[in-house]
C-alpha positions as CSV (number, residue, x, y, z in Angstrom):
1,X,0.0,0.0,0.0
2,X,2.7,2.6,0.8
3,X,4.8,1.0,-2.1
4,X,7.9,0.3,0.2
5,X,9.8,-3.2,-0.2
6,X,9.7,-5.4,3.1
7,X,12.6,-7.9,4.1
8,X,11.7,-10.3,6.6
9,X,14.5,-11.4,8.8
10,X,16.4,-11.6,12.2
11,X,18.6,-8.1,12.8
12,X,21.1,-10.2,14.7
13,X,21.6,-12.0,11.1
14,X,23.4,-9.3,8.6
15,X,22.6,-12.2,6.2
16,X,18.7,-11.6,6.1
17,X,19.3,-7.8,5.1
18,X,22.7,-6.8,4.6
19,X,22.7,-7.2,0.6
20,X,19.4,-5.1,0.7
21,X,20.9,-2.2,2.5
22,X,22.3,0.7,-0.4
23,X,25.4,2.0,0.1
24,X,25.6,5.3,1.2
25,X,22.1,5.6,2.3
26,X,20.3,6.5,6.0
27,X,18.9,4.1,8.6
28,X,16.3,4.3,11.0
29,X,16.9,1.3,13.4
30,X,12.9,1.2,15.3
31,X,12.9,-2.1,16.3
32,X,13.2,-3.1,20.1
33,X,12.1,-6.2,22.0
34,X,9.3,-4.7,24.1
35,X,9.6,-4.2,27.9
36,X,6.2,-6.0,27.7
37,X,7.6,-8.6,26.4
38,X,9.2,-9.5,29.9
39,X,11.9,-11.4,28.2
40,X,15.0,-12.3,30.1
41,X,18.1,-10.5,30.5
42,X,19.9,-12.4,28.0
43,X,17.1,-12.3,25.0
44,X,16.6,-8.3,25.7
45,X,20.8,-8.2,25.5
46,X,20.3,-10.8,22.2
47,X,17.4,-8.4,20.4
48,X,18.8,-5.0,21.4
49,X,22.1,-5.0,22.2
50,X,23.4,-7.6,19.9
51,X,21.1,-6.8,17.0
52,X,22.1,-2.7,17.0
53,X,26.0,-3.9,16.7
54,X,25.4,-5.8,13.9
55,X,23.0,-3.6,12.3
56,X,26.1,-0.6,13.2
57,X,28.8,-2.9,11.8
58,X,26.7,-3.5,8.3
59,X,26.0,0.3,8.2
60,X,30.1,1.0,8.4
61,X,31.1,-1.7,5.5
62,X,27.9,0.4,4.1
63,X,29.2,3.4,4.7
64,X,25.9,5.2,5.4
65,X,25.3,8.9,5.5
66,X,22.8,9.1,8.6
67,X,21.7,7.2,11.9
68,X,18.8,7.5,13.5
69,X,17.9,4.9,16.5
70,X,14.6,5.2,18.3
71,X,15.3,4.4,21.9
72,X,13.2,4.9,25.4
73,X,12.9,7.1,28.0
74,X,13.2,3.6,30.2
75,X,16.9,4.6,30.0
76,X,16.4,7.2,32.0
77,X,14.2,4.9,34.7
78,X,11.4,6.0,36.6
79,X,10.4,8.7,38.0
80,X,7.6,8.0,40.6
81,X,8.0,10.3,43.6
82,X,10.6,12.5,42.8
83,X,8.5,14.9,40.7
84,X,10.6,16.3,38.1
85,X,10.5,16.8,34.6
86,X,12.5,14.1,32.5
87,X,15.0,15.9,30.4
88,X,17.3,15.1,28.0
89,X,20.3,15.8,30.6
90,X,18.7,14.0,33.4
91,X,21.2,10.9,34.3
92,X,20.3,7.5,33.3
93,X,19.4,5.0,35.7
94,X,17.2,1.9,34.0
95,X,15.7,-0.3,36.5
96,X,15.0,-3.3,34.5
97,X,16.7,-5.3,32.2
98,X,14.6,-3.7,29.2
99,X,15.8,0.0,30.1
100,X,19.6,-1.4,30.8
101,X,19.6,-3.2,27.2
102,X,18.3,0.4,25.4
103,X,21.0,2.5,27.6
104,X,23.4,0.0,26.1
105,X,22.4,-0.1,22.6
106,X,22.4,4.0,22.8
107,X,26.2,3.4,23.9
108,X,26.8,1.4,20.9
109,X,24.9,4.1,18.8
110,X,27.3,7.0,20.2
111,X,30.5,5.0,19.8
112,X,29.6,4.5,16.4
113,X,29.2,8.0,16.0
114,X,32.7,8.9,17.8
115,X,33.9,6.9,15.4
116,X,31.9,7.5,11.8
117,X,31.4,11.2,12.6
118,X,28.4,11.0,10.2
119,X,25.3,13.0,11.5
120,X,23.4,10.5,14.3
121,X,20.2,10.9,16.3
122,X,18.6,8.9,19.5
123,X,15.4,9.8,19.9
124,X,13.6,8.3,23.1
125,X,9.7,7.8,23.1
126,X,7.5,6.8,26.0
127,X,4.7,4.1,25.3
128,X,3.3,4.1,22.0
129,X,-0.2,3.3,20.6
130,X,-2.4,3.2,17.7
131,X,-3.1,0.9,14.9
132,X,-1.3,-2.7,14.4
133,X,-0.3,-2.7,18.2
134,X,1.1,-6.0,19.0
135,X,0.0,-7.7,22.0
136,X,3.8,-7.7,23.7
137,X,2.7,-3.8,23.5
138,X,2.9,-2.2,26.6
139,X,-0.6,-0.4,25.2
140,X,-1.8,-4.0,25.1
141,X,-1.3,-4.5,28.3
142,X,-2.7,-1.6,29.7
143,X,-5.8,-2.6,28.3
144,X,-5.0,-5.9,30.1
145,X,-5.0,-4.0,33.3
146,X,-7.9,-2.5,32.9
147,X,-10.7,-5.1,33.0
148,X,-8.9,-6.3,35.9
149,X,-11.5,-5.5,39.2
150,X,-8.7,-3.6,40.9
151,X,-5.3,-1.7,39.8
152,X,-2.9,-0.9,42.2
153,X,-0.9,2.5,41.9
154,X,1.6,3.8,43.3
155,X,1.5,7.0,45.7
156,X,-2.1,7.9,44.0
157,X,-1.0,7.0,40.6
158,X,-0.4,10.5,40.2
159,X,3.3,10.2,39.0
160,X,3.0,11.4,34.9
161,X,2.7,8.7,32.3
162,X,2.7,9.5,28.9
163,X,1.6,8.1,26.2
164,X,2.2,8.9,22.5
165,X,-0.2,8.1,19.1
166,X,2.2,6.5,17.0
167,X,1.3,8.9,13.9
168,X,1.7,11.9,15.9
169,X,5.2,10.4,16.8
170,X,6.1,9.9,13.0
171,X,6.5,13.6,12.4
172,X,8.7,14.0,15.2
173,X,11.3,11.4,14.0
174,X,10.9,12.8,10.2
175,X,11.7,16.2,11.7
176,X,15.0,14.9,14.0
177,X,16.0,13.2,10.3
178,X,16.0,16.4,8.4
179,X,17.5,18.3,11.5
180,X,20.5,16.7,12.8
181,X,24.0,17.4,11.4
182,X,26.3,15.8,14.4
183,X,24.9,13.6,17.2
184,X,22.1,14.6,19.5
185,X,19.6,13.0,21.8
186,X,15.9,13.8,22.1
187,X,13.2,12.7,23.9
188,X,9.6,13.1,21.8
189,X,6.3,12.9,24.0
190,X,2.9,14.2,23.7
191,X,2.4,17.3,24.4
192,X,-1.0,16.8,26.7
193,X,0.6,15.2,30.6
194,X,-1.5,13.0,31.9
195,X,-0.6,10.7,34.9
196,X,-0.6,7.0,35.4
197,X,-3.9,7.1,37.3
198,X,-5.6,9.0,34.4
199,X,-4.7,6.7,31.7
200,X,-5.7,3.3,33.4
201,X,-9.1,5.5,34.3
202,X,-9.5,6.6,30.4
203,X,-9.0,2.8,29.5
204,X,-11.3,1.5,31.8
205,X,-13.8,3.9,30.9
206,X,-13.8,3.1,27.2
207,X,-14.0,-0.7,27.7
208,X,-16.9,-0.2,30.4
209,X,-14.6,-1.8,32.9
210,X,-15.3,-1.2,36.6
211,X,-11.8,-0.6,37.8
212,X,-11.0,0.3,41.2
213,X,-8.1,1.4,41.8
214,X,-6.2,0.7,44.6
215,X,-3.0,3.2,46.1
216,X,-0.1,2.1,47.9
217,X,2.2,4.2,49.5
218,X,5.8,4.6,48.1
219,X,8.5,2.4,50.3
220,X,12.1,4.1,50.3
């Protein structure tokens, strides 16, 4: 429909795509095992870790012009009850093994910049939704959550919890493409806060689900 040429394949295997790949063209590596996957450590190290080294070394022997990897703001870890804004300078500090596999791959990403000096971009998205969601989407599970009878929260669920519809998320990306002329990072949200207890409420309310939620206070 969109007239663009799909190759099915593993990204840890440069044999599924590598011949495909033009020299002297730009990537946009999206793909990530999702944290709703709850994979182990090793298959979230094997999917995006692994995969963006080989997908960085094919894109050197391809000599590509531009890099853009699409990351998480899991890198930077929660925020729950310290509330402040989650900025682009704010440290990094995953606490799962999802979040620790995307801090590494956007290690990879810079090194490969350091070393290419070619114009790369990591852009970091919070949870994504819209059409074709898979159901190892955290967006999927959410709506999991949501018949459940009761939802427990943290602290009120009041920390902020963003969501972002995937074709609102598109132009962002497009615009970081055009932009970038060295390497820079950027997180892309919605531009409309909500918190954690608003979105599981929103759900609930669209499905007709009866959710009660449930706070618990926040252990140090």
């Amino acid at each position: 429909e969109l007239g663009i040429p799909f190759v099915q394949g593993e990204l840890y295997r440069p044999e599924d795509y590598a011949d495909f790949l033009p020299v002297g063209c730009s990537v946009i590596h999206c793909y990530s095992l999702s944290p709703a996957a709850y994979a182990t450590k090793e298959e979230y190290d094997r999917q995006n870790v692994y995969a963006t080294k080989v997908l960085l070394d094919v894109c050197k022997r391809k000599k590509i012009n531009k890099f853009i990897y699409i990351s998480s703001l899991s890198v930077i870890g929660p925020r729950a009850h310290e509330r402040q804004e989650m900025t682009e300078e704010t440290p990094p500090n995953p606490d799962n093994d999802y979040g620790r596999s995307k801090l590494a791959a956007e290690c990879l990403v810079e090194a490969f910049y350091q070393q290419m000096h070619i114009p790369v971009s990591i852009l970091r998205l919070s949870t994504l939704y819209g059409p074709f969601a898979h159901k190892n989407s955290v967006t999927f599970k959410l709506f999991k959550i949501a018949k459940k009878p009761f939802q427990f929260v943290v602290n009120g669920g009041n920390q902020p919890y963003e969501l972002n519809y995937i074709k609102n998320i598109v132009p962002g990306i497009l615009l970081a493409y055009d932009k970038v002329t060295a390497f820079k990072v950027y997180n892309i949200g919605d531009t409309q806060k909500k918190t954690y207890r608003e979105v599981i409420t929103a759900i609930a309310r669209s499905i007709s689900s009866p959710v009660k939620i449930i706070s618990l206070p926040v252990f140090f």
